[in-house]
MARFIDO-942582 format. One record per residue (C-alpha): residue number from 1; x, y, z. Coordinates in nm, 3 decimals. Layout:
! MARFIDO-942582
NUM | X | Y | Z
...
END
This chain:
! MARFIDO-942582
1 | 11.418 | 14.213 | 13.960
2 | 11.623 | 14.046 | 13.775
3 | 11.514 | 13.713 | 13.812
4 | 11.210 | 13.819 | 13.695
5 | 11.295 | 13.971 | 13.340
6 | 11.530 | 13.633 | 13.344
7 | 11.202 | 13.424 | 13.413
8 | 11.005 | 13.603 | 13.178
9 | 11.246 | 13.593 | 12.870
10 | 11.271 | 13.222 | 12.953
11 | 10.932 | 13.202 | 12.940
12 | 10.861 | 13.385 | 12.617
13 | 11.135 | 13.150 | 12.444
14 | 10.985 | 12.809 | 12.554
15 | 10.644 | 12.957 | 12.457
16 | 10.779 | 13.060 | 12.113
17 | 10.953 | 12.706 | 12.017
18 | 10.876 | 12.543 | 11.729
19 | 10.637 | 12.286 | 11.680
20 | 10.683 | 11.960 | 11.479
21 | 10.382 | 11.801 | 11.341
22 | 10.407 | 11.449 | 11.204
23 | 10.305 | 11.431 | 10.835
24 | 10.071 | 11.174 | 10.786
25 | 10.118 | 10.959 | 10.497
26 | 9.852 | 10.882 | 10.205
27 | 9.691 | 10.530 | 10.220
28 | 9.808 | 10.510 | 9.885
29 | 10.012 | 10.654 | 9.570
30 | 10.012 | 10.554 | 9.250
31 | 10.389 | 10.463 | 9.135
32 | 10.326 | 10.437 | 8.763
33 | 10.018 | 10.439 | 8.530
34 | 10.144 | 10.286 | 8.180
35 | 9.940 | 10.234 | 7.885
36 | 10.152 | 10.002 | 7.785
37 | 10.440 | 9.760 | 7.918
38 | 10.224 | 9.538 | 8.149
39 | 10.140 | 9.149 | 8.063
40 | 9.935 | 8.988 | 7.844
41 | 9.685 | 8.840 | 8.068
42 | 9.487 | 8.994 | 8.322
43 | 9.593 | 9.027 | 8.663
44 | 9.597 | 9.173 | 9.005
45 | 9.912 | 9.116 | 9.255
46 | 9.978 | 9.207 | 9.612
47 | 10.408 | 9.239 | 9.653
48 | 10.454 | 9.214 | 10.038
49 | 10.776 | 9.027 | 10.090
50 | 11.104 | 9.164 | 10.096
51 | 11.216 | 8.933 | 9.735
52 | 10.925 | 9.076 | 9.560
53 | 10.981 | 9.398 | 9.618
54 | 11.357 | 9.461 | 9.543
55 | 11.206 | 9.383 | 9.184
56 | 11.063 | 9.706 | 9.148
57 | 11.360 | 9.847 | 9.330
58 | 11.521 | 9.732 | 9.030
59 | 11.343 | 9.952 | 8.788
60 | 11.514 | 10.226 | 8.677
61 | 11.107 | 10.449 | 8.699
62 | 11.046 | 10.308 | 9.071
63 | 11.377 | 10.286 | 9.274
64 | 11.330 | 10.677 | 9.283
65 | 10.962 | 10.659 | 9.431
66 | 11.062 | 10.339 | 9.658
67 | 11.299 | 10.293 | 9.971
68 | 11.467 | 9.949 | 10.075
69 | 11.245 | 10.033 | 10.410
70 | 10.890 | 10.032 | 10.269
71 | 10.896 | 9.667 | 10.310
72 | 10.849 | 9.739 | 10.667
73 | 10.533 | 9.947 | 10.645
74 | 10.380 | 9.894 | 10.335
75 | 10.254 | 9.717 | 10.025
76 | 10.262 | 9.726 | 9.644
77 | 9.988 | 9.647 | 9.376
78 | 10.046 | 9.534 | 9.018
79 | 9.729 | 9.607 | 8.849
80 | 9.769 | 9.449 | 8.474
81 | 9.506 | 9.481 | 8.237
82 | 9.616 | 9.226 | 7.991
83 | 9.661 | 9.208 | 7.625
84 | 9.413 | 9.550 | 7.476
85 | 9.439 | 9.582 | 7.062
86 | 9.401 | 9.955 | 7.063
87 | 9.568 | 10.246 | 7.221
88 | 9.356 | 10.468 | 7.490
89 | 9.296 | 10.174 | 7.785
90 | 9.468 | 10.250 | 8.070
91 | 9.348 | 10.117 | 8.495
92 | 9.410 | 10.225 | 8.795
93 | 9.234 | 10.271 | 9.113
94 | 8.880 | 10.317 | 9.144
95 | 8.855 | 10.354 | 9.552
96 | 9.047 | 10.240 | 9.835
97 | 8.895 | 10.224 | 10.124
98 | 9.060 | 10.110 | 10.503
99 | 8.898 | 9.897 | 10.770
100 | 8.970 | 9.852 | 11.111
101 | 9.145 | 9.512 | 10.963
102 | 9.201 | 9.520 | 10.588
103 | 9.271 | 9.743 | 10.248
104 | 8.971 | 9.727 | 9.996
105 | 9.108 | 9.825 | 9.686
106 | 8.879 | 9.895 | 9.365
107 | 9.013 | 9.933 | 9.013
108 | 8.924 | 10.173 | 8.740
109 | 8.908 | 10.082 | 8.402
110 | 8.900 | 10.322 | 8.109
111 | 8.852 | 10.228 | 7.726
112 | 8.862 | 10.454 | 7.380
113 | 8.532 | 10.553 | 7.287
114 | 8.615 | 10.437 | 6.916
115 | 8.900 | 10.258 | 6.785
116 | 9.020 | 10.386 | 6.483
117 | 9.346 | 10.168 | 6.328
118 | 9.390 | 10.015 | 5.989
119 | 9.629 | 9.770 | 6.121
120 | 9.546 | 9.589 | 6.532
121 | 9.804 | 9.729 | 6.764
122 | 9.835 | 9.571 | 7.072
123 | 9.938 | 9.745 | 7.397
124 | 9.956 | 9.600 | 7.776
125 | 9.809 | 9.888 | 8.007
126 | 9.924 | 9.834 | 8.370
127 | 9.994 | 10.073 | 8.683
128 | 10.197 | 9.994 | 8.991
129 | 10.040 | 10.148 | 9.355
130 | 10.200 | 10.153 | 9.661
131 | 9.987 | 10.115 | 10.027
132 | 10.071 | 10.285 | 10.285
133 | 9.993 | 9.998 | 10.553
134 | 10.029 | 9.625 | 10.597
135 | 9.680 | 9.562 | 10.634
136 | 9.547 | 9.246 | 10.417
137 | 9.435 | 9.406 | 10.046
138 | 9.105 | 9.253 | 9.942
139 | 8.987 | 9.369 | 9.547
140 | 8.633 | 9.447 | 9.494
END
């Protein structure tokens, strides 16, 4: 009898254990999203390599959202939408999509619908994305 109520309690408590699910990551997060702060040309950059990146580990916005690791696993887009002479442009992504061999990224462009300033102002919109995989990033 006792073997039994021993077997069944043992029984009830391995049936009862917790369960760990892994958490699947995003294919992507956006880092940063600046309207201004970027470069004055136009340009789109894949940082893979372990140099490039401890330059955004450097910032004081990113080394929060960024481990030394994520070199391993992923990759980081500068999306810079150049030299803009009012305020209300800003980019970032328009669809990313994942293949059986590659990343294809799409950006998103916004503009003011008027531009109302006596004097030009000129701002540098830019936003920084991190990719959750190695895969090669192609831009659409």
């Amino acid at each position: 009898m006792n073997k039994i109520v021993i077997a069944c309690v043992t029984l009830i408590l391995f049936s009862c254990g917790s369960t760990t699910k892994s958490v699947k990551k995003p294919l992507f997060e956006v880092l940063t999203q600046q309207n201004d702060g970027g470069a004055r040309i136009r340009f789109f950059e894949v940082l893979s390599e372990t140099r490039e990146i401890k330059m955004l580990l450097n910032d004081d916005n990113l080394k929060k959202k960024i481990k030394p690791t994520d070199v391993n696993t992923c990759n980081f887009i500068i999306l810079n939408m150049g030299e803009k002479n009012a305020n209300g442009y800003s980019i970032t992504i328009g669809s990313v999509e994942e293949t059986s061999d590659k990343i294809i990224f799409t950006t998103k462009e916004k503009e003011p619908r008027t531009v109302h300033s006596a004097e030009p102002i000129f701002v540098y919109p830019y936003a920084i994305v991190k990719i959750n995989s190695k895969k090669e990033i192609v831009f659409k």
